[in-house]
N, C-alpha and C positions, 0 to 999 in steps of 0.2 A: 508586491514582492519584487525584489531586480535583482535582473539576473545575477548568475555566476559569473563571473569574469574568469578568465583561461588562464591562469598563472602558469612559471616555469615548476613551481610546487607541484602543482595539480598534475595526475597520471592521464597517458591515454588509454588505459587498462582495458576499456570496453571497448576500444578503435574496433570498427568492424561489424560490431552485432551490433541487430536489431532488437528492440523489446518494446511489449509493449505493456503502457499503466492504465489502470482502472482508475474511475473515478478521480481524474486529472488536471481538472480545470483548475484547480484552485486547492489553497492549503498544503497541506501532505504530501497528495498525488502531485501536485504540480513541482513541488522542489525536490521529488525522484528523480523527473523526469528534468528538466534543469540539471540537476549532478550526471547523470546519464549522459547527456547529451554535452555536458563538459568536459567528460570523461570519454567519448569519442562515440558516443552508441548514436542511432537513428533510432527516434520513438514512433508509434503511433499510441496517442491519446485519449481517454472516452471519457464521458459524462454526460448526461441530460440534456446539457443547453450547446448548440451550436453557437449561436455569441460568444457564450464563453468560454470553450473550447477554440473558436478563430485567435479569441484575444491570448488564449493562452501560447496557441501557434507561432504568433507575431513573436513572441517574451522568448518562447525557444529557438527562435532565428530563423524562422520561416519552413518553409517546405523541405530545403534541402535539409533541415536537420529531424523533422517534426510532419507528421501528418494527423487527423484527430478523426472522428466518427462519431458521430453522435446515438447516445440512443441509453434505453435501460439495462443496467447490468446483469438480469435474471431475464432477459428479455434473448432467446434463441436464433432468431434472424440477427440481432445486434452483434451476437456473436462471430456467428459466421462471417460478417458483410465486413468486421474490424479485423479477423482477422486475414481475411481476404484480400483485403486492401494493403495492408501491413506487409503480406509477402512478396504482393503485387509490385508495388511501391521499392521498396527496400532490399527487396530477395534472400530475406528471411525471418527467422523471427527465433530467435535466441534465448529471449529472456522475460520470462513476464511476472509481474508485479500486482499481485492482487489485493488493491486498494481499497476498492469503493465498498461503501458501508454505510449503516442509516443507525440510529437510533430516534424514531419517532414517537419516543414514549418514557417520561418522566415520571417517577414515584413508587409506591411499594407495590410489591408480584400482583399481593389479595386485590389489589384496583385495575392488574394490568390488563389491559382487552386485549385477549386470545386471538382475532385477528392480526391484530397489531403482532402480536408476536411470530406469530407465521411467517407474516413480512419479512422480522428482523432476520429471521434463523434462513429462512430462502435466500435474502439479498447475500447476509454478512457469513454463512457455509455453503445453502447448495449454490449458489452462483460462482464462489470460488470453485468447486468441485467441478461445474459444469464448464467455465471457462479453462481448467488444467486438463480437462479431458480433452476437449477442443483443440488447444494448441498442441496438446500431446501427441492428438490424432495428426493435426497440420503440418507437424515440424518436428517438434522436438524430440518424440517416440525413434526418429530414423536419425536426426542430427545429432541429439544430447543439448544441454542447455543448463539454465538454472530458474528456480521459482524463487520470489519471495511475496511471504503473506502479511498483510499488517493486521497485528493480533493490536488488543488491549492489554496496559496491566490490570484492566479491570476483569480479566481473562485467568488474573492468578489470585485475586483474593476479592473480597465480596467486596462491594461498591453500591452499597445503596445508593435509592435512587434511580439509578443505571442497571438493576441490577441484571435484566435482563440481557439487557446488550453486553454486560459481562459473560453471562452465560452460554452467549455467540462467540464470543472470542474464545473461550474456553475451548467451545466444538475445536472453534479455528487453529488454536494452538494444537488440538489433539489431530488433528486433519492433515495438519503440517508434517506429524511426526509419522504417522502412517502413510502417508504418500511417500514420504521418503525414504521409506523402507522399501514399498513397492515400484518407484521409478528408477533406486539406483543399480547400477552405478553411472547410467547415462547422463541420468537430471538430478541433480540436486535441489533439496527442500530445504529452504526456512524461513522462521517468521524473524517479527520486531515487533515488542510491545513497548508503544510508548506510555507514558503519563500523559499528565494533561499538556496539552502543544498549544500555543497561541492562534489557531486557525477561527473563522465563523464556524465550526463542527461545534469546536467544544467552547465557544463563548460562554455558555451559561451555566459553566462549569467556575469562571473565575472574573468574568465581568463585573467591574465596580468594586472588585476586593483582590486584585490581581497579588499586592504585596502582600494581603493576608495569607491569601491560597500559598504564595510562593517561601513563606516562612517555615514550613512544612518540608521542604527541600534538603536537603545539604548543602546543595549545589545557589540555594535561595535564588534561585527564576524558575520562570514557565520553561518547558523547549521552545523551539523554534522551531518550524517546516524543515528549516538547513538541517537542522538536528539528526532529524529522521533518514532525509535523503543522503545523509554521508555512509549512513550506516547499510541500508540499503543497498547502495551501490558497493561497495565493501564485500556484502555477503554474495552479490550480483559476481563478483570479478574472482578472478582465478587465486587471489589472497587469501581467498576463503574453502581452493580447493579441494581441502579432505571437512569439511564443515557440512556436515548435512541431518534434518530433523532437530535441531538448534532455533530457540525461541532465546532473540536478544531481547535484555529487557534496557530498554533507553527511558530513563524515568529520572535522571537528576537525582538519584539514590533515596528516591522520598519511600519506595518501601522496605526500605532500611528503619525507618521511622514506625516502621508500622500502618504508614499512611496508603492513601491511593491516590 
């Protein structure tokens, strides 16, 4: 992915604040945080693998713009330790982006293994829920700030296959709208559901038939990472000041189609 480049177009709307993204090495997370960080903000970034959280470091301009934390997103000490560093680092933490997500489970409900599904509903709801309490407790309960979650559109209508990691985003959309009932008018809540985005996440969603998938479109492409991160940062900044419990749906108008 490379970078964003700083245009005379491009705002500094975020100058100043800190946020931090989940699930950020790579894809998605990484081209929030990218926009974020073009747009004037100081990140700290998480994901599983320190390699590729450093590499990701390096692409957002090093320390001064960027710091990362490695670790699992349902994981309690990670929380703490990322957001601790975060405020430490930066001196504060303004904005956070709850990104990271699994789906580790392909095909119909009747085969899906109940473990598995625990998994999904802990990483892709209560990890969200546990990291918005966290920063709420750290920062943002006494500063004010903003949230955004990244739901599915597989979150708004059924998506075999996937169907369960639909069913997490759903939570997720509905999680959105209740926190932001109960956090405002300090912090604002909201999500973005995209379609399918061109990341290794949803490869096997459109690999080896990418222009079939993409016929399905309006818009006739995939998204992009850029896709997601402009919007993000949109709802992130003060443009989107009276916006809150609002799930964008970023999908190339494909359920327009009827599609997912």
């Amino acid at each position: 992915m490379k970078p964003i480049e700083q245009t005379d177009a491009m705002t500094q709307r975020l100058a100043g604040r800190t946020a931090l993204v989940t699930g950020a090495s790579r894809g998605i997370g990484l081209a929030i945080a990218q926009r974020l960080v073009a747009e004037g903000a100081r990140v700290c970034i998480t994901a599983r693998k320190q390699d590729a959280l450093d590499e990701a470091v390096a692409a957002l301009g090093g320390p001064e713009h960027a710091i990362a934390v490695a670790g699992r997103a349902d994981d309690d000490a990670h929380r703490e330790a990322a957001i601790r560093a975060t405020i430490e680092t930066f001196g504060s933490l303004d904005l956070l982006v709850n990104n990271a997500g699994i789906n580790p489970a392909y095909g119909p409900l009747m085969d899906l293994d109940l473990e598995a599904a625990r998994k999904i509903l802990d990483v892709n709801v209560t990890a969200t829920l546990a990291w918005t309490q966290a920063v709420y407790a750290a920062w943002l309960g006494e500063h004010g700030g903003a949230i955004v979650n990244v739901a599915s559109v597989a979150g708004q209508r059924p998506a075999p296959g996937i169907a369960f990691y639909g069913v997490s985003k759903a939570a997720l959309i509905h999680l959105t709208e209740e926190l932001a009932v109960e956090l405002g008018p300090g912090v604002r809540v909201n999500a973005v559901a995209p379609a399918v985005v061109k990341t290794q996440f949803a490869r096997a969603l459109y690999e080896g038939r990418e222009e079939q998938v993409a016929r399905a479109y309006p818009l006739k492409r995939l998204g992009e990472p850029e896709d997601i991160g402009s919007v993000v940062a949109f709802l992130l900044s003060d443009d989107a000041g009276w916006m809150t419990g609002q799930t964008l749906t970023v999908d190339g108008g494909v359920l327009l189609t009827g599609g997912v």
